[in-house]
C-alpha positions in Angstrom: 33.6 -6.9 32.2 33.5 -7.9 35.9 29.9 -9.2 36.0 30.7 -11.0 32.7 34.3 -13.1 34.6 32.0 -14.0 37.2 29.2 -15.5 35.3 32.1 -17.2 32.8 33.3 -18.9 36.3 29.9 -19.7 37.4 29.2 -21.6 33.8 32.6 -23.8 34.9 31.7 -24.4 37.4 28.2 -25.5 37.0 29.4 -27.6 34.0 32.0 -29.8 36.3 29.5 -30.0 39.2 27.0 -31.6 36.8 29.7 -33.6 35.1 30.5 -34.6 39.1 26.9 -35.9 39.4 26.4 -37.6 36.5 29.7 -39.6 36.8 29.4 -41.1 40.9 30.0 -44.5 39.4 32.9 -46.6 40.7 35.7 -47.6 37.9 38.8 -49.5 38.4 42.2 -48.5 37.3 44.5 -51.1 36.7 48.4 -50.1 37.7 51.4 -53.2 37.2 51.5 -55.9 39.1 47.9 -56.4 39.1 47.2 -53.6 41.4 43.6 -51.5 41.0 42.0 -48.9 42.3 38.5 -48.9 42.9 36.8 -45.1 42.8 34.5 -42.7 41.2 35.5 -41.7 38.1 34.7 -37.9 39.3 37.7 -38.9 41.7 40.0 -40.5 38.9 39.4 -37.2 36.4 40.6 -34.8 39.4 43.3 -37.4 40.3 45.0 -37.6 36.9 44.4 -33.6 36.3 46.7 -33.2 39.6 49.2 -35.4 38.4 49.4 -33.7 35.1 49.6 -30.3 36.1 52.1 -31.3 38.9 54.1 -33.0 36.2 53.9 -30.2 33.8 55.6 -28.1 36.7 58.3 -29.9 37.4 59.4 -30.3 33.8 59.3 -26.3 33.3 60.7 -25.5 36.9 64.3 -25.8 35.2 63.6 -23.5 32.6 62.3 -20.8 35.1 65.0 -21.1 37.2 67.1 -20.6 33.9 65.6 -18.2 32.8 65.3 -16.3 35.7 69.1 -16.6 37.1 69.7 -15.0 33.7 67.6 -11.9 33.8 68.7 -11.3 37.3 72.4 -11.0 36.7 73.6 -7.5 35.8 74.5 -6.6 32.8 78.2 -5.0 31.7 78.3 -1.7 30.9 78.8 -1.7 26.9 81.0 0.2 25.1 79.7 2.6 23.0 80.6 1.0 19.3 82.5 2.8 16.7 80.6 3.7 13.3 81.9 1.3 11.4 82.9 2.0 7.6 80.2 2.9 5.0 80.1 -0.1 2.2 80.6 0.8 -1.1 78.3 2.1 -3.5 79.3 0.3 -6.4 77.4 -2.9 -7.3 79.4 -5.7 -8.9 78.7 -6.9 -12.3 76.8 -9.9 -12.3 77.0 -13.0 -14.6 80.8 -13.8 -16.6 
């Protein structure tokens, strides 16, 4: 199972160092204002893959923290519940 993660990490990344060589030309990105950004679009790929995942971060770092603050506090101590009444047997008629 090792041998097998390793050469499943070695096909990625083979796969993006070929997709880095076959993509060296420059492309321009066009922000507001008329601003651009001249680059590879190797460069541009990575670029807006950091941005996303740094994005997707900061939107869940909220719930974490939720989530966490709420598993960390203790619990009460319960009390133990009485049995509560048996329901009756009987089943109501049905209809009018």
């Amino acid at each position: 199972m090792k041998y097998l993660s390793w050469l499943l990490k070695a096909a990625v990344f083979f796969t993006v160092f070929a997709f880095a060589l076959n993509n060296q030309s420059n492309v321009r990105v066009h922000f507001f204002f008329g601003t651009f950004w001249d680059a590879p679009l190797v460069l541009v790929v990575l670029a807006t893959l950091a941005i996303g995942v740094m994005l997707g971060i900061a939107v869940m770092v909220p719930l974490w923290l939720r989530a966490r603050k709420g598993h960390s506090a203790p619990k009460p101590a319960a009390e133990t519940p009485t049995p509560a009444a048996d329901p009756p047997t009987t089943i109501p008629p049905h209809g009018i």
